[in-house]
C-alpha positions as CSV (number, residue, x, y, z in Angstrom):
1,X,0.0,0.0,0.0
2,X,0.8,3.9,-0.2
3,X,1.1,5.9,2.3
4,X,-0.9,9.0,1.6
5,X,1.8,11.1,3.0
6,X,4.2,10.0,0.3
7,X,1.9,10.4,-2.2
8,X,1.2,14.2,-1.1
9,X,4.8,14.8,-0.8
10,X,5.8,13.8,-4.2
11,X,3.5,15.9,-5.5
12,X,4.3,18.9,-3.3
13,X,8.3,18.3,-4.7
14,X,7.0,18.8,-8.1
15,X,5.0,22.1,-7.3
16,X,1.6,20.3,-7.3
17,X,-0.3,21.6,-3.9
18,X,-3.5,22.8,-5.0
19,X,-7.0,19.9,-4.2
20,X,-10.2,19.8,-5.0
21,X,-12.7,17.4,-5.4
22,X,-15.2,15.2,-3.9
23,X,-14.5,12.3,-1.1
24,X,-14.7,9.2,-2.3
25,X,-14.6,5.9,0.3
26,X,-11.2,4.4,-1.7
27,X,-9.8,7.6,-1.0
28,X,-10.5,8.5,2.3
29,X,-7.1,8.0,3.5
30,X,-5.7,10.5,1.2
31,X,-8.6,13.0,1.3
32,X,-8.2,12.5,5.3
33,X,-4.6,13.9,5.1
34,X,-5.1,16.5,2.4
35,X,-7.4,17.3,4.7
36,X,-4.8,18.0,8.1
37,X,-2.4,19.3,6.1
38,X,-3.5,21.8,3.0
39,X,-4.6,24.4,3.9
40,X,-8.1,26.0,3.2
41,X,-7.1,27.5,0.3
42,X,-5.6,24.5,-1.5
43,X,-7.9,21.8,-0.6
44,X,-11.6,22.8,-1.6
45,X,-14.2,19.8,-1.3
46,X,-16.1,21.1,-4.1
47,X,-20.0,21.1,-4.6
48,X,-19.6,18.5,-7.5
49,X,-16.8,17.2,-9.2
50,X,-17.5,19.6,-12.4
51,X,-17.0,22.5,-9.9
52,X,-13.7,21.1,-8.7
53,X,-12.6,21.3,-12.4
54,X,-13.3,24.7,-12.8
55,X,-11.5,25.6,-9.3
56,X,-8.6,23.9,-10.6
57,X,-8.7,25.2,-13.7
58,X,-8.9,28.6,-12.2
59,X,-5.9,27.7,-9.9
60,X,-3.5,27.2,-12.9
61,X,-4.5,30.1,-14.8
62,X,-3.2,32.4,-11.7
63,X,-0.5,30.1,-10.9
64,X,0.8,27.9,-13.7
65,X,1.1,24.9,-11.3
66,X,-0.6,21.9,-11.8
67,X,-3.7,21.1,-9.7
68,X,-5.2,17.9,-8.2
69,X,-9.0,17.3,-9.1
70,X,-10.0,14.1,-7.0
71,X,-13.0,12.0,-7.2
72,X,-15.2,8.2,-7.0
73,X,-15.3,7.5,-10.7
74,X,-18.9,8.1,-10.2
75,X,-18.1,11.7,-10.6
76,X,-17.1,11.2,-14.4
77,X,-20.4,12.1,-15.5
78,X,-19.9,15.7,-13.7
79,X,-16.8,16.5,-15.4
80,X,-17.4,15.5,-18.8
81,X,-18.5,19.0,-20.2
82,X,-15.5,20.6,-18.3
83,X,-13.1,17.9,-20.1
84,X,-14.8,18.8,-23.3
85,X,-14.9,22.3,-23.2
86,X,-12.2,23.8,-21.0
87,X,-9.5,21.6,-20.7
88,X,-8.8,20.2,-23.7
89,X,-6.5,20.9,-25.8
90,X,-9.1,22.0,-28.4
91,X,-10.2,25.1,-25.9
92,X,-7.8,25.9,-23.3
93,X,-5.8,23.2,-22.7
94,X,-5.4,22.7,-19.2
95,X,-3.2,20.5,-17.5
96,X,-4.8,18.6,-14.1
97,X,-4.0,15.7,-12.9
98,X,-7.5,13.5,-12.1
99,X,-7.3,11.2,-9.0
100,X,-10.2,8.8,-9.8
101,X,-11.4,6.0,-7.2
102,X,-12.3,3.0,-9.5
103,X,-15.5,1.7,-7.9
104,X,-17.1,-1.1,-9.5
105,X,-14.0,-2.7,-11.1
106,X,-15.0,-5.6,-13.4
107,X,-14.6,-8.7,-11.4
108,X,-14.8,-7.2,-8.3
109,X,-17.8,-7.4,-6.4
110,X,-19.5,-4.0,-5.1
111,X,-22.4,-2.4,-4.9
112,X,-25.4,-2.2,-8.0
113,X,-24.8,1.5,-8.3
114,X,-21.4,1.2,-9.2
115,X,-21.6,-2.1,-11.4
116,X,-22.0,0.2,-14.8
117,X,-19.9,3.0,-13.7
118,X,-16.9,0.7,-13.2
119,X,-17.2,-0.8,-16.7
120,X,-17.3,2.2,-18.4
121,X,-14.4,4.2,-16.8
122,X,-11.4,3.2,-19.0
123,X,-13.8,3.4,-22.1
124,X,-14.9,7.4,-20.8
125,X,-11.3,8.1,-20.4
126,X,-10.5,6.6,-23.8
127,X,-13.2,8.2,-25.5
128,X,-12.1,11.8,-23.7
129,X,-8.8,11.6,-24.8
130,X,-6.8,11.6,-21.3
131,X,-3.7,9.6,-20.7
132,X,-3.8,7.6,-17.7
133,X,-2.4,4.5,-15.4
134,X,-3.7,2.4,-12.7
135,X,-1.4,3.5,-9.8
136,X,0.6,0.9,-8.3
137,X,0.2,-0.1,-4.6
138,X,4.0,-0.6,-4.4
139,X,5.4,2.9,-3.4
140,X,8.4,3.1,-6.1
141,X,6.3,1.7,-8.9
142,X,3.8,4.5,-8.0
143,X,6.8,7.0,-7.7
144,X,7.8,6.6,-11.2
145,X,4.2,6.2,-12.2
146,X,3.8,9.9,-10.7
147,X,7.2,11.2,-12.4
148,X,5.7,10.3,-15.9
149,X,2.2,12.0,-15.6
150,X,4.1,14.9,-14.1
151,X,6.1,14.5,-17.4
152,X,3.4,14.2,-19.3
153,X,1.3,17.6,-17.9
154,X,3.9,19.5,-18.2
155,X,5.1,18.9,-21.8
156,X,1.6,18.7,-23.1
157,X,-0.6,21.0,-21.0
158,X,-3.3,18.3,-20.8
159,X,-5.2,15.9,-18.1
160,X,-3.9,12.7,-16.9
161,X,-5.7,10.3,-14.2
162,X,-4.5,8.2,-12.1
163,X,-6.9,5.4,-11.2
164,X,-7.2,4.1,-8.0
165,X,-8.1,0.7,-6.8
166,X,-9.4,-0.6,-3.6
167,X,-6.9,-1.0,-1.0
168,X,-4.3,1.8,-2.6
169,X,-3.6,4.1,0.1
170,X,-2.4,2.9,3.4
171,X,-4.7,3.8,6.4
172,X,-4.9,7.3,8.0
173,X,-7.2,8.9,10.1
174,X,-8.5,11.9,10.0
175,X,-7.5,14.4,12.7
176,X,-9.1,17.8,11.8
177,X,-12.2,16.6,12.7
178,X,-14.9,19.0,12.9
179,X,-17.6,18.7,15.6
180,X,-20.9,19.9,16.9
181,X,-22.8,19.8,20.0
182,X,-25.8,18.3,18.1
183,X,-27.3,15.3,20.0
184,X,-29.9,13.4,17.5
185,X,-28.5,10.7,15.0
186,X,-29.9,10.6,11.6
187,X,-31.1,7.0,12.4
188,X,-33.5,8.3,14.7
189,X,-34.4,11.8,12.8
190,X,-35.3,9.4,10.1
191,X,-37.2,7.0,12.1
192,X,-39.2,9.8,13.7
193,X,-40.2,11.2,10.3
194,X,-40.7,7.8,8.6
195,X,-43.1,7.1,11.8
196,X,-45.0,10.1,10.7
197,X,-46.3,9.8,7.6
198,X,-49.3,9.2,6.1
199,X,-50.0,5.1,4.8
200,X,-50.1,6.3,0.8
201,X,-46.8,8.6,1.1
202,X,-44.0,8.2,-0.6
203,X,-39.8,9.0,0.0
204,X,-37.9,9.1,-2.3
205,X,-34.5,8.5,-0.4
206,X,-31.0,9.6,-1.8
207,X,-27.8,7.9,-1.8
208,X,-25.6,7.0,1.0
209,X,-26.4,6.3,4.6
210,X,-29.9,7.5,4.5
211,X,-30.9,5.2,2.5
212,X,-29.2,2.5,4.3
213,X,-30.9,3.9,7.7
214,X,-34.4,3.7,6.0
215,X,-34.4,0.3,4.7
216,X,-33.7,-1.1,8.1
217,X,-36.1,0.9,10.3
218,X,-38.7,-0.4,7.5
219,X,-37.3,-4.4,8.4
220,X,-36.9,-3.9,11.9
221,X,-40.7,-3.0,11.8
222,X,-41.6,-5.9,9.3
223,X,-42.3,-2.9,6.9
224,X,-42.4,-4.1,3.2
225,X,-40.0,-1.1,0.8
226,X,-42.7,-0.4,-2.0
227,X,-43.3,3.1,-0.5
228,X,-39.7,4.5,-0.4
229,X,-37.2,4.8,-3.7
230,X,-34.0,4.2,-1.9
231,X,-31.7,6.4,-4.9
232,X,-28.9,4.0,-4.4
233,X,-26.9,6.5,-7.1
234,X,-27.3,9.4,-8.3
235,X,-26.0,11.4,-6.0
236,X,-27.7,14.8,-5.6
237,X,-30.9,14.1,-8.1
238,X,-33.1,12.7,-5.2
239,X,-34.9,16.3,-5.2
240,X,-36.1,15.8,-9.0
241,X,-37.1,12.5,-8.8
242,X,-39.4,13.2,-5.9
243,X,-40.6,16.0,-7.8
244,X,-41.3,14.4,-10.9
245,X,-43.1,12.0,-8.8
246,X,-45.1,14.5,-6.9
247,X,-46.7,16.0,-10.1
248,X,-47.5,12.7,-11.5
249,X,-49.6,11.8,-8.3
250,X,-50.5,14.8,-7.1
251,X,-53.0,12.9,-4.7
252,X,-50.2,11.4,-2.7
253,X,-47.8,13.5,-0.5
254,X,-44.4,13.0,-2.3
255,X,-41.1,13.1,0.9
256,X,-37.7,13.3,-0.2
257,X,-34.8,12.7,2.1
258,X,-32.1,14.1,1.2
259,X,-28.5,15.1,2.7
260,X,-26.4,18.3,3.1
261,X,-23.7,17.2,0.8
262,X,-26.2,15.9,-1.8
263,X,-28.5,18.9,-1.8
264,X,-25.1,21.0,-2.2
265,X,-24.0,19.5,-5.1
266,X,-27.2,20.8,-7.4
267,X,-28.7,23.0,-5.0
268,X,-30.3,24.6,-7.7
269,X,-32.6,22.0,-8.0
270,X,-34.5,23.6,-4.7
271,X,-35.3,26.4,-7.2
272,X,-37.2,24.0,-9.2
273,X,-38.9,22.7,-6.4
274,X,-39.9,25.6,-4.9
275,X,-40.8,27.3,-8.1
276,X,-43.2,24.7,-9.3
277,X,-44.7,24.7,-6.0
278,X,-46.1,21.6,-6.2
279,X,-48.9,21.4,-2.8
280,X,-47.6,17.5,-2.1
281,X,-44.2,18.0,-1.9
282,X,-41.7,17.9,1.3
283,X,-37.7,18.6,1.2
284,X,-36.4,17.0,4.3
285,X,-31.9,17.7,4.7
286,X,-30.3,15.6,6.9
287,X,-28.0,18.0,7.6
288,X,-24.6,16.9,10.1
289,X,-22.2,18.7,7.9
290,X,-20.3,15.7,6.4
291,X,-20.1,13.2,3.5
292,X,-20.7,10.4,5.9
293,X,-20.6,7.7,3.7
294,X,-17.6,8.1,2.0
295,X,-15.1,8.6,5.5
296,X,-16.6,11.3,6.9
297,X,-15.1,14.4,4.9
298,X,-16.8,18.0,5.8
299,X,-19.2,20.1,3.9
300,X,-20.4,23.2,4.0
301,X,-23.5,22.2,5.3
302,X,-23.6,23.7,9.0
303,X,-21.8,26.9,8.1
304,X,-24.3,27.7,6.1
305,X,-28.0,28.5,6.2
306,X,-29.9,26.1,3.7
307,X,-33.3,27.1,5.4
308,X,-32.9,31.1,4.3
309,X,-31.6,29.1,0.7
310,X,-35.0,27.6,0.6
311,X,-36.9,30.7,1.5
312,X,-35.3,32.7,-0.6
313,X,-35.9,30.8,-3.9
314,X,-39.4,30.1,-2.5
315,X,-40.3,26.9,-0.6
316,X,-43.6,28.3,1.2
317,X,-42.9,26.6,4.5
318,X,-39.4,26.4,6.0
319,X,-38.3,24.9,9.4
320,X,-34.8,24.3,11.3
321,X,-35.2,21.4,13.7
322,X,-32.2,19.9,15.9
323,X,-33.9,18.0,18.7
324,X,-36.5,14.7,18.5
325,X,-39.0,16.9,20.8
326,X,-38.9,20.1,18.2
327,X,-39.1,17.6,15.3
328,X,-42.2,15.5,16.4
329,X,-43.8,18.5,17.1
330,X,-43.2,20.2,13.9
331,X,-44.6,17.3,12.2
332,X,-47.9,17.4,13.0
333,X,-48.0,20.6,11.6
334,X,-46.1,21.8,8.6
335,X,-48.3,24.1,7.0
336,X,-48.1,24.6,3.6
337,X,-46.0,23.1,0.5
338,X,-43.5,23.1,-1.0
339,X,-42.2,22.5,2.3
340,X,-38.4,22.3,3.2
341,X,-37.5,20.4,6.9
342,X,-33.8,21.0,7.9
343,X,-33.1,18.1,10.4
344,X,-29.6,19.0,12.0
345,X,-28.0,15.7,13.6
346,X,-24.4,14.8,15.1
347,X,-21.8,12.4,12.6
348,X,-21.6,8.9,12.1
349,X,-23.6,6.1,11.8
350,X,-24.2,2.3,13.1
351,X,-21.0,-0.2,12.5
352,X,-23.1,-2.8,12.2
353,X,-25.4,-0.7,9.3
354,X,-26.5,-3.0,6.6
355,X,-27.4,-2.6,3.1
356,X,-30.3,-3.2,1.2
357,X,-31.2,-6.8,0.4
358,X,-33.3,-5.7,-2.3
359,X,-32.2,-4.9,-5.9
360,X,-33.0,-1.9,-7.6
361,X,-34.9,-3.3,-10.3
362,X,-37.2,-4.6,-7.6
363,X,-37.4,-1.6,-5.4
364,X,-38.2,0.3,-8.8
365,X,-40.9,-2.4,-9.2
366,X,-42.5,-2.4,-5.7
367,X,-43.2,1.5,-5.6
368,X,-44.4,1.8,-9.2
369,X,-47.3,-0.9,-8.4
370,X,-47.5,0.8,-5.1
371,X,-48.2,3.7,-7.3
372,X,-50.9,2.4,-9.6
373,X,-52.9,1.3,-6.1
């Protein structure tokens, strides 16, 4: 394995000390010590991954040096346009150097979500243009594998990834961690609102741990699934499919729980929400101010205010809750919709959390003939 401060050091000797990106879980090792040891201003966890490109690409224009975008391969799609039509050599040619977690490997058993995103990420690569190499897990194979793309960036002015596989980085542990007095899990926020709804409602669910929590309150009460869409990918699109939902069945009340960093990375989806003000529609943010599944990287989510967000673009009700009490009380009464629920709640989650036993294709299944009931 690597040690993530080797990695970050060989970089920094050839002038590379600029991040951004977003976590991903075979990165959490080197994230977590970018983390303790860039500063602010040269590790940025972006909104989305195309965001980080554009930070990066902004970086080199002021500086010259060569910038660090990382990312779960997932995060392809985002950075497609930004390949396309700022980087290459064909626009601007750019030079950054793409650190790309390789989830869903062929022949390596992971989650559904990641099955087609793991085929296809040589082929996008290929298809883009950009050089790149699997990086070694020996340390002086990776070295020299470093020394070329360097090499490469330099002569040519354009991208090169390194793709990472499971098991790359050594471990490392976070130690800039940042923490709140908040004193409700997400487990139980989601529990108390999933206790409260009405028999024909529907949640829509979005990637991560929140999805995971939901699917087993709903076994550990001998719940079936066909009301909830558990938005096993996806990441940040939960909002939209609970919309397009909502106006399809406009005599159901349509939930959508969502997650600081996932609402964050298209947060202008809550403009579309709250501008179609659709009357069966309710935004709830589990908001603890971290990418929890992914190892527990920050966001912005607690420094900033995402209710006076949702007021401002137009959600007609808007509430701030941090305690069980305040949050059973509010709802039984949460006036009128498009509604927006900010649940704040403390890190972490269950060791023992499962994942869904279900597959997709039947969850998709259950809730559509839910739907036609």
């Amino acid at each position: 394995m690597i040690r993530p401060q080797l990695f970050y050091d060989t970089l920094i000797s050839y002038g590379i000390n600029f991040y951004s990106g977003v976590p991903d879980s075979l990165l959490k090792n080197l994230c977590a010590y970018i983390t303790d040891y860039a500063d602010s201003t040269h590790n940025i966890i972006a909104a989305n991954e195309g965001g980080a490109m554009g930070l990066a690409s902004g970086h080199y224009l002021a500086t010259g040096q060569i910038p660090v975008v990382y990312m779960q391969n997932s995060g392809l799609g985002n950075i497609i346009n930004p390949l396309a039509s700022l980087t290459d050599p064909d626009v601007y040619n750019i030079p950054i150097l793409l650190v790309i977690g390789w989830r869903g490997k062929p022949g390596i058993h992971d989650e559904p979500q990641h099955i087609k995103q793991g085929k296809v990420t040589i082929g996008l690569l290929n298809v883009m243009g950009i050089e790149y190499t699997i990086l070694s897990k020996e340390e002086g194979k990776a070295e020299s594998q470093i020394r070329k793309a360097v090499a490469y960036m330099q002569s040519t002015k354009q991208c090169y990834a390194l793709i990472i596989e499971k098991d790359t980085f050594a471990a490392y542990t976070l130690q800039n961690v940042e923490k709140n007095n908040l004193v409700m899990s997400r487990e139980e926020a989601i529990q108390t609102v999933a206790t409260a709804i009405g028999t024909k409602d529907i949640i829509v669910s979005t990637t991560g741990m929140i999805s995971r929590e939901l699917f087993e309150f709903r076994t550990f009460k001998n719940e079936g699934h066909e009301r909830d869409f558990l938005t096993v990918g996806s990441m940040g699109h939960a909002s939209q499919i609970a919309l397009g939902i909502a106006l399809a069945k406009q005599d159901r009340v349509v939930w959508c729980f969502d997650g600081d960093g996932a609402s964050i990375m298209h947060m202008g989806s809550m403009a579309i929400v709250a501008n179609i003000a659709s009357k069966n529609y309710i935004h709830v943010v589990f908001n603890n101010g971290a990418h929890d599944s992914v190892g527990g990287q920050p966001t912005i989510g607690l420094r900033i205010d995402l209710p006076a967000v949702a007021k401002a673009v137009g959600y007609k009700s808007v509430y701030s809750i941090s305690t069980k009490k305040e949050l059973q009380a509010r709802l039984s009464n949460l006036g009128e919709s498009p509604i927006f629920l900010e649940v704040k709640v403390k890190k972490g989650n269950r060791k023992d959390l499962g994942r869904p036993t279900t597959t997709p294709i039947q969850n998709k299944e259950a809730l559509m003939e839910f739907l036609c009931k």
